[in-house]
C-alpha positions as CSV (number, residue, x, y, z in Angstrom):
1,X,-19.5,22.4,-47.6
2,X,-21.8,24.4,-49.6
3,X,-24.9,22.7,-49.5
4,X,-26.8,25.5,-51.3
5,X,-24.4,25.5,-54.4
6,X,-24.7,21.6,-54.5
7,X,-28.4,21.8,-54.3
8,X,-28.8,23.6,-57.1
9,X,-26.1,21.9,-59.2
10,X,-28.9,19.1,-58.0
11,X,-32.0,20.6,-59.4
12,X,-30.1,21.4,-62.9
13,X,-29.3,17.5,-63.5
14,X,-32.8,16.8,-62.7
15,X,-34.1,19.3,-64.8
16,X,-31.8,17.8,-67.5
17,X,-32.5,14.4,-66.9
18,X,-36.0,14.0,-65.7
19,X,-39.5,15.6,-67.3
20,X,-40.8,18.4,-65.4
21,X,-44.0,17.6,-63.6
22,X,-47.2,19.7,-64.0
23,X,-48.3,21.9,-61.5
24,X,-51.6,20.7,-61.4
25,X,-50.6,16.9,-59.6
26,X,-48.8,19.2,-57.0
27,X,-51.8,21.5,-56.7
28,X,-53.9,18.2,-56.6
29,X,-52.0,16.5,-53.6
30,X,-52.7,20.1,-51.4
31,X,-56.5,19.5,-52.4
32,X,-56.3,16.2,-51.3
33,X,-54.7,17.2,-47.7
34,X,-56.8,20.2,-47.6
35,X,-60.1,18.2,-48.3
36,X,-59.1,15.4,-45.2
37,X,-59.3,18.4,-42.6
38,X,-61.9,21.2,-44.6
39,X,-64.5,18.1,-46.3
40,X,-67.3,20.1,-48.5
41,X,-70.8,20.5,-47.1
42,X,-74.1,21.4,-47.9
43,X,-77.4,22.8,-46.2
44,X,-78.7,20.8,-43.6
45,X,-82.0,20.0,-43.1
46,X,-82.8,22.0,-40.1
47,X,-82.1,25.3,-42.2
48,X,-78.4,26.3,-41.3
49,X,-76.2,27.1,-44.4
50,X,-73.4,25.6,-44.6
51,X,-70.5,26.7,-46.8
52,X,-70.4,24.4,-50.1
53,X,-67.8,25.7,-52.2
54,X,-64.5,24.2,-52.2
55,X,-61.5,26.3,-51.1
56,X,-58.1,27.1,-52.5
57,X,-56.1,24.4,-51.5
58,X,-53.6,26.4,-50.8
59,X,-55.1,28.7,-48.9
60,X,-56.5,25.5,-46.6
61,X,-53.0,24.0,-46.6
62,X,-51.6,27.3,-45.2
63,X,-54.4,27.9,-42.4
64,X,-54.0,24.6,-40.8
65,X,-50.1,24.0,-40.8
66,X,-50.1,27.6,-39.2
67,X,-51.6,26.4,-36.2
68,X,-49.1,23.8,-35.6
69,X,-46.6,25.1,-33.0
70,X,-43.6,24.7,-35.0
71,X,-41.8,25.9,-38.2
72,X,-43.3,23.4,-41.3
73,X,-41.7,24.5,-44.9
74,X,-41.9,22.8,-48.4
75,X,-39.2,23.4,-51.0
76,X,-39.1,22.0,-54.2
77,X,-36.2,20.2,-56.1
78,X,-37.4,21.2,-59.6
79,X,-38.1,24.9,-59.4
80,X,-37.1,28.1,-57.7
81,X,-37.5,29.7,-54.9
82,X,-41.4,31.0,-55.8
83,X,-42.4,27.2,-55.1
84,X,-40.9,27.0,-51.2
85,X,-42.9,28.0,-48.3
86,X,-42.1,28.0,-44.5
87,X,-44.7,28.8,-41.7
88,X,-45.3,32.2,-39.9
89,X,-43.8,30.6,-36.6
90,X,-40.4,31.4,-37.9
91,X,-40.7,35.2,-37.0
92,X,-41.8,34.2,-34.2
93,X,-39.2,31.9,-33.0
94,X,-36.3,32.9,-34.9
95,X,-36.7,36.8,-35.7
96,X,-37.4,36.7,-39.2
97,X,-40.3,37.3,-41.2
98,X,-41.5,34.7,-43.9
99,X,-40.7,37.0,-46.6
100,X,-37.2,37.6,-44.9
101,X,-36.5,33.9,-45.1
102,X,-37.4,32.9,-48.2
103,X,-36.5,36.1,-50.5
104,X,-33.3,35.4,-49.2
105,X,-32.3,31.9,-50.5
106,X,-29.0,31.1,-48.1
107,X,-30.5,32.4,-45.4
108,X,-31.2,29.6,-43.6
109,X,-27.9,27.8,-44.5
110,X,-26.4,30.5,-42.8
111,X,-28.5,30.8,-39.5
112,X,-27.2,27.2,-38.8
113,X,-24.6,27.0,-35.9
114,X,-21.0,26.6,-37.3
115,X,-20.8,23.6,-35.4
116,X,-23.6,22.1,-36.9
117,X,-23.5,23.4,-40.7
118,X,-21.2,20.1,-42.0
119,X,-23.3,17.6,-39.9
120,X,-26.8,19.6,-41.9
121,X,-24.9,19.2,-45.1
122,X,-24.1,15.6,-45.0
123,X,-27.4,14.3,-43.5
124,X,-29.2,16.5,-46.1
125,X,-27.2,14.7,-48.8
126,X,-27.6,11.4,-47.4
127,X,-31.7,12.2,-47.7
128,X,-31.2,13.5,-51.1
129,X,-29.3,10.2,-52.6
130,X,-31.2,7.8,-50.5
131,X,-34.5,9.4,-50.6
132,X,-34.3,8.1,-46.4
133,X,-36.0,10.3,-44.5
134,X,-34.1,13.0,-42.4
135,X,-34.6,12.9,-38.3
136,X,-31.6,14.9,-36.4
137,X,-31.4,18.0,-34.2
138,X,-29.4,21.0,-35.1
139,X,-28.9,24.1,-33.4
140,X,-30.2,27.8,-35.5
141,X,-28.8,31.3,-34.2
142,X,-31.8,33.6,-34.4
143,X,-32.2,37.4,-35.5
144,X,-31.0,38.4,-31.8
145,X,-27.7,36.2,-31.6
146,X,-30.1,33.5,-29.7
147,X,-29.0,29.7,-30.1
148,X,-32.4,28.1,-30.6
149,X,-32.5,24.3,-30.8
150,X,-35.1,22.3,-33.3
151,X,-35.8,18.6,-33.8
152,X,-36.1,18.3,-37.6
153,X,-38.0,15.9,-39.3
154,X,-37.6,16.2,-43.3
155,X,-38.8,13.7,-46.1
156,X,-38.2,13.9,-49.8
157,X,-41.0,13.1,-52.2
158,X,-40.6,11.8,-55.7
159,X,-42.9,11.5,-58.7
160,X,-44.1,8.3,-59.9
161,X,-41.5,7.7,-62.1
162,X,-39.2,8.0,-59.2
163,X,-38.0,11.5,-60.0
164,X,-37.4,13.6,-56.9
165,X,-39.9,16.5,-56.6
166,X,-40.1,18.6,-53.3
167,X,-38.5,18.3,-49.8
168,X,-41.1,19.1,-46.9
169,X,-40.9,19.0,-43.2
170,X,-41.1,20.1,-39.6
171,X,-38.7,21.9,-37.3
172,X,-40.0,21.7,-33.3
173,X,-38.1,24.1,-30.9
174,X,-36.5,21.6,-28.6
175,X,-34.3,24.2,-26.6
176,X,-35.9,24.2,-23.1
177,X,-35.2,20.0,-23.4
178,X,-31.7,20.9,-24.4
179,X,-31.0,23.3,-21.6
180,X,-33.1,20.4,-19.2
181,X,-30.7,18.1,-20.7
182,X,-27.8,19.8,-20.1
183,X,-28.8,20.9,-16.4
184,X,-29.2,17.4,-15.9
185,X,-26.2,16.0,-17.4
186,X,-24.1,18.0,-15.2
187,X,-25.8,17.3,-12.0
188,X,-25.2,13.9,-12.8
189,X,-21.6,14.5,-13.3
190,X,-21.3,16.3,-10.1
191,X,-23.1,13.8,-8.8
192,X,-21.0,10.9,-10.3
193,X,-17.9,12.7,-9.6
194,X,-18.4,13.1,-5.6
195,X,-19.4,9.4,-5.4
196,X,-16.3,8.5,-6.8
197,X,-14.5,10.9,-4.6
198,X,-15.7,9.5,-1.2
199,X,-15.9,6.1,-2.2
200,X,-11.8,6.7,-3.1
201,X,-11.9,8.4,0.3
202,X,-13.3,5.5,2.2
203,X,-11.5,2.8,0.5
204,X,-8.4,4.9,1.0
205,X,-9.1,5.1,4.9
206,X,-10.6,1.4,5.1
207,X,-7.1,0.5,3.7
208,X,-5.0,2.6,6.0
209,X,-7.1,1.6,9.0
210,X,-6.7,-2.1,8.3
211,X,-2.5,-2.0,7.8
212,X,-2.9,0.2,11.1
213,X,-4.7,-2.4,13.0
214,X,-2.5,-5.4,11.5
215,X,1.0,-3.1,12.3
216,X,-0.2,-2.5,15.6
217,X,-1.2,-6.0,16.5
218,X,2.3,-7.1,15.4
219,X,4.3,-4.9,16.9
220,X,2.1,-5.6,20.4
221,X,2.3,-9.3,20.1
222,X,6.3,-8.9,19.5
223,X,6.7,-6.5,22.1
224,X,4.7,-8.6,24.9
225,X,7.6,-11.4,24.2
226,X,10.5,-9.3,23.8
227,X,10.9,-8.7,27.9
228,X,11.4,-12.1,28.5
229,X,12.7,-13.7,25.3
230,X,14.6,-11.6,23.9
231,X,17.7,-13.2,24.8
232,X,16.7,-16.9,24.4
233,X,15.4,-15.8,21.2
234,X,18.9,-14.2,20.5
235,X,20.7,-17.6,20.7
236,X,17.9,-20.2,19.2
237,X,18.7,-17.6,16.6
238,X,22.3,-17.6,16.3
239,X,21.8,-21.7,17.0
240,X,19.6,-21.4,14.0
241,X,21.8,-19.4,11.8
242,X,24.2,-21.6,12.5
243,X,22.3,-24.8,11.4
244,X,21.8,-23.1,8.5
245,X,24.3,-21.9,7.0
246,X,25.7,-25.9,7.7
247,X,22.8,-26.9,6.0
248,X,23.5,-24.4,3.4
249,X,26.8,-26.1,2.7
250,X,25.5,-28.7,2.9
251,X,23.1,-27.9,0.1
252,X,25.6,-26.1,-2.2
253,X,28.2,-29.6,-1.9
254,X,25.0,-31.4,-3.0
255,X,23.9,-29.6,-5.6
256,X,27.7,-29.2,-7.2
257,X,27.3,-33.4,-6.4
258,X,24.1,-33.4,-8.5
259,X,25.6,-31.2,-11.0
260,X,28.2,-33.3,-12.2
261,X,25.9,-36.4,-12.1
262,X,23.4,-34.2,-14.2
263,X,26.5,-34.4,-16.5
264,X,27.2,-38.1,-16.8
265,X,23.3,-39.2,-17.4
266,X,20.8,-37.4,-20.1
267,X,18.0,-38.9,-18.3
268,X,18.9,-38.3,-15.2
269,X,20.2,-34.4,-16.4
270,X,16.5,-34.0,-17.3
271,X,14.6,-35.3,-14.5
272,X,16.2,-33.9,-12.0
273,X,16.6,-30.9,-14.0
274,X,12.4,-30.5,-13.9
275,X,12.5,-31.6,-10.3
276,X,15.1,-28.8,-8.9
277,X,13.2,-26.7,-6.3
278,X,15.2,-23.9,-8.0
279,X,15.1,-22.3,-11.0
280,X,18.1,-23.5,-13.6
281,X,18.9,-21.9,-16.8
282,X,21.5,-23.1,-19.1
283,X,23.3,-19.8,-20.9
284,X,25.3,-20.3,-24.3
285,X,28.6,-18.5,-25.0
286,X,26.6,-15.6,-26.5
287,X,24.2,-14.9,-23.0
288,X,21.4,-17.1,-24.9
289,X,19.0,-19.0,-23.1
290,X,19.3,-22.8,-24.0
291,X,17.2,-24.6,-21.6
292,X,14.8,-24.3,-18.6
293,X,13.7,-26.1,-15.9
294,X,9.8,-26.3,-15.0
295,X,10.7,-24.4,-11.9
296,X,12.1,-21.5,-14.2
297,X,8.5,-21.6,-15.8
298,X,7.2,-21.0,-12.2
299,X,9.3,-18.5,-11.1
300,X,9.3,-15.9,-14.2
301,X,5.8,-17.2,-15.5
302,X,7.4,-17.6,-19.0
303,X,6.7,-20.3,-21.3
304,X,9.8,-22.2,-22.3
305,X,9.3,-21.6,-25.9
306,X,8.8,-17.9,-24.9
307,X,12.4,-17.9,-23.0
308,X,14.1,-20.3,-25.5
309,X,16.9,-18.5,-27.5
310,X,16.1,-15.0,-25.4
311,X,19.1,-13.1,-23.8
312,X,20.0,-13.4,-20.0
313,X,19.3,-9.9,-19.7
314,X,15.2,-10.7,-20.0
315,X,15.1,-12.7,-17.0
316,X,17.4,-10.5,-14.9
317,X,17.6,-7.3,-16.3
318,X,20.6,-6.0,-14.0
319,X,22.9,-8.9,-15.3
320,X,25.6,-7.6,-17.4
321,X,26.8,-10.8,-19.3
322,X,29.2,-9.3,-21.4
323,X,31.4,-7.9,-18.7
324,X,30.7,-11.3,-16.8
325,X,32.2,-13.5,-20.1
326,X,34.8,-11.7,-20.1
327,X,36.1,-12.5,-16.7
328,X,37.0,-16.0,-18.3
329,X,33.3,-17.7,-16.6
330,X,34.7,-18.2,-13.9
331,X,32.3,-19.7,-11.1
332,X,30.2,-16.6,-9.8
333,X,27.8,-15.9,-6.8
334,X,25.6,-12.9,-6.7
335,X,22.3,-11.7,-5.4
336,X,20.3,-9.3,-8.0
337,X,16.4,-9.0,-9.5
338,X,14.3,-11.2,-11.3
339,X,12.2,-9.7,-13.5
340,X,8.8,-12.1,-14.0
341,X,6.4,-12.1,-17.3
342,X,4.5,-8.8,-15.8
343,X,7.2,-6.4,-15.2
344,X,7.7,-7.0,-11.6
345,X,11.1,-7.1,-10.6
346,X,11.9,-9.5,-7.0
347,X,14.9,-10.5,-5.5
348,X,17.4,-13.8,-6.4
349,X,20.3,-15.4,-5.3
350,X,22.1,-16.3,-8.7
351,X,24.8,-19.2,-8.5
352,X,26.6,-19.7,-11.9
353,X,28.7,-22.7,-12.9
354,X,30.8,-22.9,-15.9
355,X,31.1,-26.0,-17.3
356,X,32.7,-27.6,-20.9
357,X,30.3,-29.5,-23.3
358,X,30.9,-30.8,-27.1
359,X,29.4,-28.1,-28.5
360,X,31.4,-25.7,-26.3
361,X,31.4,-23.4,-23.1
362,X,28.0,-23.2,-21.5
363,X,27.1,-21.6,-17.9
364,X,24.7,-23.4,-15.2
365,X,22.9,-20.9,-13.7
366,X,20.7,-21.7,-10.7
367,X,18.4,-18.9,-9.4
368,X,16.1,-19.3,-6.1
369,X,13.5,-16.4,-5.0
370,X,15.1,-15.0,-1.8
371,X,11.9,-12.7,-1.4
372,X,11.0,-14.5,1.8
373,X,14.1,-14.1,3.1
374,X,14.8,-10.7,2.5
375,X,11.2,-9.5,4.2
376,X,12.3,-12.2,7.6
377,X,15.7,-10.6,7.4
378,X,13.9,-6.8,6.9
379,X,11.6,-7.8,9.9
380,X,14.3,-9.4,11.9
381,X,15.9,-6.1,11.9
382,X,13.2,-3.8,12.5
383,X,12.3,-6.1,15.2
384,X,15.6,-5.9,16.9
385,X,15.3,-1.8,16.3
386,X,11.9,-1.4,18.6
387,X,12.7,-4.0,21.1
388,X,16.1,-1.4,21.2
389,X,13.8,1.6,21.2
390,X,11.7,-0.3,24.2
391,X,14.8,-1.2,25.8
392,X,16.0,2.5,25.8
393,X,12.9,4.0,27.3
394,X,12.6,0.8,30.3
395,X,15.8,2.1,31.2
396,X,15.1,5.7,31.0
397,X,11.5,4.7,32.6
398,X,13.4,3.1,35.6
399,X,16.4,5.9,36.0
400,X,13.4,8.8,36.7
401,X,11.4,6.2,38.9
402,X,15.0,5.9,40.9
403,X,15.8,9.4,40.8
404,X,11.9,10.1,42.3
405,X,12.5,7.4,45.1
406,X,15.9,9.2,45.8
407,X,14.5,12.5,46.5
408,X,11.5,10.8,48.7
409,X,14.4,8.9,50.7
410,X,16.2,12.2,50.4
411,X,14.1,15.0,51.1
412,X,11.6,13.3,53.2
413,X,13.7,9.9,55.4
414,X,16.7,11.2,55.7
415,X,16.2,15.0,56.9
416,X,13.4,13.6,59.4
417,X,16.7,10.6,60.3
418,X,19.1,13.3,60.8
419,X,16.7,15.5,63.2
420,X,15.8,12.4,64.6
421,X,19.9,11.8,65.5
422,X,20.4,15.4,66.2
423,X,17.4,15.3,68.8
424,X,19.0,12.0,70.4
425,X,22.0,13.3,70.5
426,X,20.6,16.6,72.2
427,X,18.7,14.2,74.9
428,X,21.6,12.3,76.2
429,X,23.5,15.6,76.6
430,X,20.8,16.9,78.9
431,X,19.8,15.5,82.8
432,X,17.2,12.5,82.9
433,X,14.3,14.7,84.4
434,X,14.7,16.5,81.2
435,X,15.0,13.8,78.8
436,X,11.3,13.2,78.4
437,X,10.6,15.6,76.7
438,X,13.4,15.0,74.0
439,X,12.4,11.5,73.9
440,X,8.6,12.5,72.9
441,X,9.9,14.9,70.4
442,X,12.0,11.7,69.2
443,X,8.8,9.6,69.0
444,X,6.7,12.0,66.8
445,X,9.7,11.8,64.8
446,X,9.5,8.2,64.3
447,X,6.0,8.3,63.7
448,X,6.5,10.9,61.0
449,X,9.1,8.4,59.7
450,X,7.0,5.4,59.4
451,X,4.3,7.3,58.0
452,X,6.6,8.8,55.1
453,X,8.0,5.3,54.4
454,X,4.6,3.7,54.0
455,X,3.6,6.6,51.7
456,X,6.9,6.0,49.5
457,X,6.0,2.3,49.6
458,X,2.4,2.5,48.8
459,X,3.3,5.1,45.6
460,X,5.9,2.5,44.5
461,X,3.0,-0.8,44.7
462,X,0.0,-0.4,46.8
463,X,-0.7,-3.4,48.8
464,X,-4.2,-3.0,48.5
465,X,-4.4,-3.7,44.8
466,X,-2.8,-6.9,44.9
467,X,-4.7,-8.2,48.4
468,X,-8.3,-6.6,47.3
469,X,-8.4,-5.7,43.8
470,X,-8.3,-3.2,41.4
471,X,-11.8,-1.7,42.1
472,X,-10.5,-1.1,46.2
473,X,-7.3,0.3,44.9
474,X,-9.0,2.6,42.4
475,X,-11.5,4.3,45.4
476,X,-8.2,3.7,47.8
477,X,-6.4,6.1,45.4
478,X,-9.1,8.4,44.6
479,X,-9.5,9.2,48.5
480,X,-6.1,9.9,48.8
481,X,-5.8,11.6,45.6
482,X,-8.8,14.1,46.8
483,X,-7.4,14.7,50.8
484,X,-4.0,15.5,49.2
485,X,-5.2,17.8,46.4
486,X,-8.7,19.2,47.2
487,X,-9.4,18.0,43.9
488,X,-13.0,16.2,44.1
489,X,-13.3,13.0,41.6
490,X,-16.8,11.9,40.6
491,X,-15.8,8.1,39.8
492,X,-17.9,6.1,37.8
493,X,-17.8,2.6,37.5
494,X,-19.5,-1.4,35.6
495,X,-18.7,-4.7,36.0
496,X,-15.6,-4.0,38.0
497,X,-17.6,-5.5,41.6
498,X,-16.4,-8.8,43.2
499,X,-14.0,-9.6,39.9
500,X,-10.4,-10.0,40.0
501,X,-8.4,-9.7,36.4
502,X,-4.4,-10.2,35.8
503,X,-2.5,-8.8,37.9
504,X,-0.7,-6.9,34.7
505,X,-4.1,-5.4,33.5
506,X,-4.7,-4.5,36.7
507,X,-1.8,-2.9,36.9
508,X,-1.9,-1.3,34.2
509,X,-4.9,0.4,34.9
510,X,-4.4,1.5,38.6
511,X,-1.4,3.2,36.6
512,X,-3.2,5.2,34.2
513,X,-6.2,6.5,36.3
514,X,-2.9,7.6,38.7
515,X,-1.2,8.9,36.2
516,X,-3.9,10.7,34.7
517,X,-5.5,12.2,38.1
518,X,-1.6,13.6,38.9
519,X,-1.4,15.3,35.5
520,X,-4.8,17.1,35.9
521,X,-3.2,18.5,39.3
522,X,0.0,19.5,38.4
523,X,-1.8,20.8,34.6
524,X,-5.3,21.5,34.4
525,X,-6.0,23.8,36.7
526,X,-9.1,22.9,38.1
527,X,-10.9,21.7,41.1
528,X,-12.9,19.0,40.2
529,X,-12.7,15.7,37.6
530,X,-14.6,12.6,36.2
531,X,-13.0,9.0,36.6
532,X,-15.0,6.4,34.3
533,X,-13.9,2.6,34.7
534,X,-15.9,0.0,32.6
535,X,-15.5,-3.1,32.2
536,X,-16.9,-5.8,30.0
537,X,-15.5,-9.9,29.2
538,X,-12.9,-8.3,26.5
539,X,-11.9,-5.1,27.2
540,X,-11.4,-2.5,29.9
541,X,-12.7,1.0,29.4
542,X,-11.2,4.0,31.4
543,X,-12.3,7.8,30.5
544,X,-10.7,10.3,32.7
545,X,-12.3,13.8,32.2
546,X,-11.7,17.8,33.1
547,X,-12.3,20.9,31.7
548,X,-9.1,22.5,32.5
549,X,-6.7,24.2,30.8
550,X,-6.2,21.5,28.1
551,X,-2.9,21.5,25.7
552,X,-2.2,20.5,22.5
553,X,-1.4,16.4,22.6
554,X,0.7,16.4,19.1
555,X,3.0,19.1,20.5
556,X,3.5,17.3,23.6
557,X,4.5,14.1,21.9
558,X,7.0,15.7,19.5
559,X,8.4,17.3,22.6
560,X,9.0,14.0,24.5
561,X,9.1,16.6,27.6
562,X,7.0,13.7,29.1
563,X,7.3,10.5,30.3
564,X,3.7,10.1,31.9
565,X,1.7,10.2,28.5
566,X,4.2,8.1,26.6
567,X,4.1,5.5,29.7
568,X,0.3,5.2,29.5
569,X,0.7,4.9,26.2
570,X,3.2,2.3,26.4
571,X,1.0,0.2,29.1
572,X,-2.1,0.0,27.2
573,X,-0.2,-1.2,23.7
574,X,1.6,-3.4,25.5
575,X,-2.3,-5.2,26.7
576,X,-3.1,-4.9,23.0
577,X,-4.9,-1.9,23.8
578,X,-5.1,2.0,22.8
579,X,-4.6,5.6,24.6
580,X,-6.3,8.4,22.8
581,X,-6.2,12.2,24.0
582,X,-8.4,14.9,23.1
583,X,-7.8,17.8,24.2
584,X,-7.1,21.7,23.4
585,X,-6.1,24.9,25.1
586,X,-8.3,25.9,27.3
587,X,-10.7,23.4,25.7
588,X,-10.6,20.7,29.2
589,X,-8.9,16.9,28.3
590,X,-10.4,13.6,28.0
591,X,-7.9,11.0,27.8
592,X,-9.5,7.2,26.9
593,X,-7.8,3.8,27.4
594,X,-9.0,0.7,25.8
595,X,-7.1,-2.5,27.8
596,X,-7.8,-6.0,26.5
597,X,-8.4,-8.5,29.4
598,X,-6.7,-11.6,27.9
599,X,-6.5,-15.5,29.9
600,X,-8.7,-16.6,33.1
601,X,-9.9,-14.1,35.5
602,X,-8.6,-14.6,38.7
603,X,-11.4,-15.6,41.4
604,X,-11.5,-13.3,43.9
């Protein structure tokens, strides 16, 4: 828009419209401003002359606007470009000289930022049709390529007869505001946009952590009863199913039994209709809804008049009534998707019932939300897939204990047996002077014997944990642990003095701390470890430390090269605890076990 061609096409229909003023009542408005800041004086009465001429308006106009820090200018409406004036702050914050600017009379159209130029042009029109006065910033490109931006605050003023006459105003350099502006719009942003990104990040982790603690509580409490009741709860089950599917039959001979009396009474039809506990539709011959029950409403959170006269097809998308008419309506079971109000699509068992009618053919379709049933049968089977997966590792749990115990018996029993026989043997052979001798070699032999078998028997269940308690069994082990491996254990221990807990926590802690101290001398390397047992009314705390070798925990897991690890971890979720492992290579290992003490402690 060319705002300097429309201005003068302006000033002409003014000119031919309206009288031009005199330039005396424009000269006479400068006096008057002039005369508020410069007012005339005389000689005072001490002696000191002061000045008592008037001054050129003008000339006092120009010296106080050009101490005002910003860019003032006049322009008038009527004549040409002789009559407009801008302030000597223009060089100075634009590049150009007065005379520059105003010899030049599309100069300053021009220095406006392309952006900016149709915003300028409409708000300048607005002020010249409305006489309203102009208030916007716009950005100017100075001499240098600079982009300088100025707060403008422009007013037209008209003669007394309502004519315009001149424009004038003030342009103040607002760029360092700008830039402010700017710097802190976008720290705001950033700022804006990394709170968003953690809170997502928290309520992401919040939400993960919760599903992981209500999954893992599950899966404990199931796993706790599937030892023992897995296969009473395999036949209440089947006993159930059973039940059921009578029941079932049941159901389906009664409603077919309430169908046809739904036929023979309108009133009845209708109340039991509203009163089904399913959903019943009633189709016409061309798939067109016809009527609903209330429990339709519920289940599709339609409106009857919303479902009235709609196709099938609206209400369960993946049913293909053409193709289903066509097989003569004959009386159809099938399971398939709902689809409610909102989009969402859930499971349904669909029974349809053709039956005749005066006005023709209809179909009796009754629909029940099998949701429920399809998550109990979904859990049912995922249920029956870990307690196989537990099952599995028991066994394979019990086939290395056996194989261990078979070497013991093997390697340790039975080669001290047979040179136990072969020395017997030996004895009676030789003359009874001699057969001392062979019968105190036979003795140490037995000694050795009984002392191997009450090793094996103490690895297998130490007595001492189920006479004294865990807290005697733990130091028991420990001593052991130390004289057979010259590995020293620093063992702390709270709340563990003079207190008995059940027998499977205790258990399963005497376990781990074994298990633990075993890997850390077949593993880590190292001659010396940390054993931390805490215990409080809830939970059971064990920390066992080294700074060994270390590994990486993920790798080993993946491998399932171990059965010690996945057995701890396996003890402490089955107390509704957790088994954490941090370690690294040659970072050292710190393995933690959180145990949930659960029912009465046992007095000691």
């Amino acid at each position: 828009m060319d705002w300097v061609g429309e201005n003068q096409t302006w000033g002409q229909r003014v000119e031919e419209t309206l009288e031009l003023a005199s330039v005396a009542e424009a000269e006479k408005l400068l006096a008057d401003l002039a005369a508020t800041f410069f007012p005339p004086c005389s000689s005072s009465a001490n002696g000191i002359r002061y000045v008592t001429e008037r001054p050129d308006a003008t000339t006092l106009y120009r010296t106080l606007v050009e101490q005002i820090p910003a860019i003032l200018f006049t322009a008038s409406l009527e004549g040409g470009i002789g009559e407009a004036y801008v302030s000597p702050q223009i060089e100075q914050l634009l590049g150009f000289t007065q005379e520059e600017w105003l010899n030049d009379p599309v100069r300053w159209y021009q220095q406006i930022h392309p952006d900016d130029k149709a915003r300028w042009s409409a708000d300048a029109a607005q002020m010249l049709l409305t006489g309203e006065p102009l208030r916007a910033d716009y950005r100017v490109i100075a001499r240098d390529g600079r982009v300088v931006w100025f707060h403008c605050e422009v007013k037209m003023v008209r003669r007394a007869d309502g004519r315009p006459w001149f424009i004038h105003g003030a342009a103040f350099d607002i760029t360092e505001l700008k830039r402010a502006e700017e710097a802190l719009r976008r720290a705001a942003d950033e700022l804006e946009a990394r709170v968003e990104e953690r809170t997502a990040e928290l309520a992401r982790l919040n939400t993960q952590l919760r599903s992981e603690i209500a999954e893992r509580r599950r899966i404990e409490e199931e796993l706790r009863r599937a030892r023992d009741e897995l296969e009473v709860h395999v036949e209440q089950r089947t006993v159930e199913l059973v039940k059921a599917n009578e029941a079932l039959l049941r159901e389906i001979g009664e409603r077919r039994r309430t169908e046809e009396a739904l036929r023979k009474s309108e009133g009845t039809l209708r109340a039991l209709f509203d009163c089904a506990p399913d959903a019943i539709i009633v189709i016409g011959q061309q798939g067109q809804l016809i009527q609903l029950n209330a429990q339709a409403e519920k289940i599709f959170q339609y409106g009857r008049d919303e479902m009235q006269n709609r196709p099938i097809e609206m209400l369960l998308p993946e049913f293909d009534w053409a193709s289903w008419r066509n097989r003569a309506f004959h009386l159809g079971e099938l399971e398939s998707y709902g689809r409610r109000k909102d989009g969402s699509l859930f499971p349904v068992d669909v029974r349809l019932s053709p039956t005749e009618v005066k006005e023709g053919r209809l179909v009796i379709a009754v629909i029940r939300d099998i949701t429920a049933r399809k998550q109990a049968e979904s859990e049912l089977r995922e249920y029956a897939l870990r307690l196989k997966t537990l099952s599995r590792r028991l066994m394979e749990v019990q086939e290395v204990e056996r194989r261990r115990v078979a070497r013991e018996l093997h390697d340790e029993i039975g080669q001290t047996l047979t040179g136990l026989k072969l020395t017997l043997e030996m004895g009676a052979r030789l003359p009874r002077e001699k057969r001392c001798d062979v019968f105190g070699q036979a003795l140490e032999m037995v000694n050795c014997l009984m002392a191997t078998t009450r090793k094996i028997c103490l690895d297998l269940r130490p007595g001492v944990l189920d006479d004294l308690g865990l807290l005697p069994a733990l130091i028991w082990q420990i001593e052991h642990y130390t004289a057979q491996t010259h590995v020293r254990v620093e063992f702390k221990h709270s709340g563990l003095e003079e207190r008995r807990f059940p027998p499977e926590v205790e258990t399963a802690a005497y376990r781990i701390v074994q298990e633990a101290l075993t890997n850390i001398a077949r593993h880590a390397q190292v001659d010396e470890a940390t054993v931390q047992v805490l215990a409080d009314e809830q939970t059971i705390l064990i920390n066992v430390e080294d700074r060994g070798v270390g590994f990486d925990p993920e790798v080993v897991f993946k491998t399932n090269e171990t059965s010690g690890l996945a057995g701890m971890r396996e003890r402490a979720v089955l107390l509704g605890g957790q088994l954490t492992i941090d370690s690294r290579p040659r970072g050292g290992t710190r393995l933690t076990a959180v145990l949930r003490v659960e029912g009465n402690e046992t007095a000691n």
